[in-house]
C-alpha positions in Angstrom: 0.0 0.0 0.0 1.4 3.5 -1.0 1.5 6.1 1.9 1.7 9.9 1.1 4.5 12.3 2.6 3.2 15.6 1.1 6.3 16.3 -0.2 8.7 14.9 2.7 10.5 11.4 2.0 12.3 10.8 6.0 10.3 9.2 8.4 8.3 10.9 11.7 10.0 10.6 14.3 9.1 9.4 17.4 7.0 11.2 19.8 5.9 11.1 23.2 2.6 11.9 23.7 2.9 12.2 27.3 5.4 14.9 27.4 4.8 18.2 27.8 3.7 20.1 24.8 3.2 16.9 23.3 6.9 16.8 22.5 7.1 19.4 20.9 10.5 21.2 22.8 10.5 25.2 22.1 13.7 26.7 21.0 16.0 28.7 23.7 15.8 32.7 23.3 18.1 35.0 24.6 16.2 37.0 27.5 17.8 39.9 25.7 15.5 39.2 22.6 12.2 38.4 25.3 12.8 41.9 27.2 13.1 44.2 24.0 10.0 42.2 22.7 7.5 43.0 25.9 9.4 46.7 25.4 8.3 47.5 21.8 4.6 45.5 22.3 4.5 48.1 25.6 5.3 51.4 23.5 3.1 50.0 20.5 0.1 49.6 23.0 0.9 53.1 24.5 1.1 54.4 20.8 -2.4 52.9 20.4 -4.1 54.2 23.5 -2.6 57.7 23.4 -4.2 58.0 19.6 -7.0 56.6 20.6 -7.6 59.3 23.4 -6.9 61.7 20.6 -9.2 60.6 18.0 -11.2 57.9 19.8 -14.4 60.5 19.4 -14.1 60.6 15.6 -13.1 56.7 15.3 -16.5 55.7 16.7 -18.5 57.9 15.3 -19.1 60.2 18.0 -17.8 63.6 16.5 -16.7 64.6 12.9 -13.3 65.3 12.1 -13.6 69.2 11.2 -15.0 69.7 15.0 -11.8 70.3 16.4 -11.2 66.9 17.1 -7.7 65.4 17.1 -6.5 66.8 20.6 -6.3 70.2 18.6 -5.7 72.1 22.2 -3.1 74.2 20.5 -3.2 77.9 18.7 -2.7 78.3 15.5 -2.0 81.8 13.8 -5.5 80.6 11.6 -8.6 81.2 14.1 -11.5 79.4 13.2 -14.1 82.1 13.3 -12.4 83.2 10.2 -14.1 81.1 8.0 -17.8 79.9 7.9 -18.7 75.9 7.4 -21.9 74.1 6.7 -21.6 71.0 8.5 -23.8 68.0 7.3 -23.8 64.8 9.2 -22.4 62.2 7.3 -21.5 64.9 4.5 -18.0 66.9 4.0 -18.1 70.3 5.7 -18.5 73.2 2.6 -17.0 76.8 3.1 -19.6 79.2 2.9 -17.6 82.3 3.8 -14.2 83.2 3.6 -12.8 86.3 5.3 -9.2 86.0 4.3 -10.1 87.3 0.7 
């Protein structure tokens, strides 16, 4: 009777089932490799929740983008009361008035 490798030709080795993992024996890493790992998954989550603070209200829907979303706590040289918007929910905001010209 023909039996099918799926493209390997050696024999499986031997297992024991009763061992833990089921045999399987993980490779060694160097702590060095483990510790920068946990570091960089840390500042990635960090990343993650600091944007998320900053434009968790437009993400889900909450507030649009133009509504000074963002975190945009600073001043610019541009003031908003400069120009006039029509804002339509679920539409792009359209400049009615422009002061600057």
């Amino acid at each position: 009777m023909q039996r099918r490798s799926f493209g390997g030709h050696a024999a499986a080795p031997k297992v024991d089932r009763n061992a833990p993992y089921g045999g399987f024996v993980p490779p060694h890493v160097n702590p060095v490799h483990v510790y920068l790992g946990e570091g960089m998954a840390m500042i990635m989550w960090l990343w993650i929740f600091y944007r998320f603070k900053q434009d968790g209200a437009c993400l889900l829907g909450f507030q649009h983008p133009w509504d000074g979303a963002h975190g945009d706590d600073h001043h610019h040289s541009v003031h908003a009361t400069e120009f006039k918007w029509e804002k339509k929910v679920g539409g792009r905001a359209i400049l009615i008035e422009d002061d600057h010209h």
